[in-house]
N, C-alpha and C positions, 0 to 999 in steps of 0.2 A: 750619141755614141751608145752602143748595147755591147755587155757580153754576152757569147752566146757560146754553146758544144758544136763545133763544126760538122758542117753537113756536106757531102759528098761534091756538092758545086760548086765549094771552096776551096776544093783541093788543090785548081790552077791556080789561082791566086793567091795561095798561101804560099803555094811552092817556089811562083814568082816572088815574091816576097822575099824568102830566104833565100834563095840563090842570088837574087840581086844584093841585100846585105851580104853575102861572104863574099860577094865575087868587089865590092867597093873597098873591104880592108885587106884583097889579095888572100882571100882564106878556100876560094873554088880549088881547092886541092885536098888529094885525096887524105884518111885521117878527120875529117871535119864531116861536120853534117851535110853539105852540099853533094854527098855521092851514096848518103844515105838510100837504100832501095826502097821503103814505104816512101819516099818523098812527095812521090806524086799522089799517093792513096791517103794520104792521114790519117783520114775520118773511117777508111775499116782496119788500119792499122790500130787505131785506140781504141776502137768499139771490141775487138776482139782480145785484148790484152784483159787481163783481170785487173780491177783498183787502177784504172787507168782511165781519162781521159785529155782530151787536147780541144782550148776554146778557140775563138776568134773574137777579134774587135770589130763593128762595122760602123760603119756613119748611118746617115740617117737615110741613106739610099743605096743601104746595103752593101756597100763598097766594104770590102775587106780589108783594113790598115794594119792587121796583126793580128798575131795568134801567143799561145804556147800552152805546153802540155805537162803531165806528170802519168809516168810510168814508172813500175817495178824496177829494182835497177839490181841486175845480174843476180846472186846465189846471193843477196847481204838481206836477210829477214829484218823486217819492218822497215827497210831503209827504199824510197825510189830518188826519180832523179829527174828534175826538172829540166824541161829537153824546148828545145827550140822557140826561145822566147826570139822574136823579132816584130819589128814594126817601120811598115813603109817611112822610107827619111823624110816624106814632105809631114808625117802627122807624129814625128818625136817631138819631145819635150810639152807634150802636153797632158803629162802623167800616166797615159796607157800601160808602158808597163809596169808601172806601181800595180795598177786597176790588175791588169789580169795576174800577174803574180799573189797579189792578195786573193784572190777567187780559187788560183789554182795552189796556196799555200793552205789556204780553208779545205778543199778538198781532201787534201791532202793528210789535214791531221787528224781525218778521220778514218784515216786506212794505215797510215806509215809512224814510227817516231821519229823519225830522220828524213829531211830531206838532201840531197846532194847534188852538185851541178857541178858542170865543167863548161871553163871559157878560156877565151885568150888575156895573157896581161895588158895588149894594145888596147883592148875592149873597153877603157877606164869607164866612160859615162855607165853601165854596164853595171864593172864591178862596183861602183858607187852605190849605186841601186842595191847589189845584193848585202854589199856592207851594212845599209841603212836598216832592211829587213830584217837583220839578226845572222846573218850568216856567217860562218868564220870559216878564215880561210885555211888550209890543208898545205901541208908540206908537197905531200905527192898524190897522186888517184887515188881511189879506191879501186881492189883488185879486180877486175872484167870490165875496167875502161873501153872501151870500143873506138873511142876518138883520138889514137896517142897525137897528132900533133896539137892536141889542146897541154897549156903550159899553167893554166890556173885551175884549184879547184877549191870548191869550198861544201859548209856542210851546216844545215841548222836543224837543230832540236826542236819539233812539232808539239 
C-alpha cells in the first residue's frame, strides 16, 4: 500500500470510487459530492487550487482503493476543508483512512489552523474516525457550505 498526490489516470477511478460509495448509503443526490463538477478531473482540480492537494491509496499493482483531499474552504482564512475521503468497500477496515487522513492532516497544518469537514450522521464508522483524530463536532455549517444536504459537521484545531 503507497500514498501518493494523484495523477491524472486516476481520476476514473477515484471518481468510480466515490460515486459507488454515495450511491451504496442512497446519498447519489444532488447537495452531496456525487454531482460535484471537478469530479471526474481531481487531479487539475487540486493542482490548480492554492494550499491544496488530494492523495490516493494504491495496492501494490497500482489499483487505486482511495483517495482524499484538503482544500481552502470558502472566505474563512486559515481554515480548509477536508473533502472527499472515500475508500473502495472490499479494502475498508484496514486502516486507510486513518493513513491518508493523517498525510492529509500533516499537510495541512502547515498551510491552515483549522481544519473542517462535512458528513452525513448515517456515516458512523466515518464519524468514528474523525472523533478519534481530534475533531469536534459543530452545531451547524460553516458559512459557504456547498453540500447543504450534509447534516453533520465538524472542525479540528491544526
Amino acid at each position: 500500500m503507497n500514498i501518493r498526490e494523484i495523477e491524472a489516470k486516476d481520476n476514473p477511478a477515484i471518481e468510480r470510487i466515490i460515486k459507488r460509495s454515495l450511491e451504496s448509503f442512497g446519498l447519489d443526490i444532488p447537495g452531496t459530492a456525487y454531482f460535484d463538477p471537478q469530479l471526474s478531473s481531481l487531479s487539475d482540480y487540486y493542482r490548480k487550487l492554492p494550499d491544496s492537494k488530494y492523495w490516493v491509496v494504491v495496492d501494490e499493482h497500482g489499483e487505486v482503493l482511495g483517495g482524499v483531499g484538503i482544500a481552502p474552504f470558502g472566505e474563512h482564512e486559515g481554515v480548509c476543508e477536508l473533502q472527499k475521503l472515500y475508500i473502495k468497500p472490499e479494502a475498508q477496515g484496514q486502516g486507510m483512512s486513518k493513513q491518508l487522513m493523517e498525510t492529509a492532516l500533516g499537510f495541512a497544518k502547515e498551510h491552515y489552523a483549522h481544519c473542517y469537514l462535512e458528513t452525513m450522521e448515517k456515516l458512523r464508522v466515518a464519524n468514528r474516525i474523525y472523533e478519534r483524530l481530534g475533531f469536534r463536532k459543530l452545531e451547524r455549517p460553516l458559512d459557504g457550505s456547498e453540500h447543504g444536504t450534509m447534516d453533520t459537521w465538524y472542525i479540528k484545531e491544526l
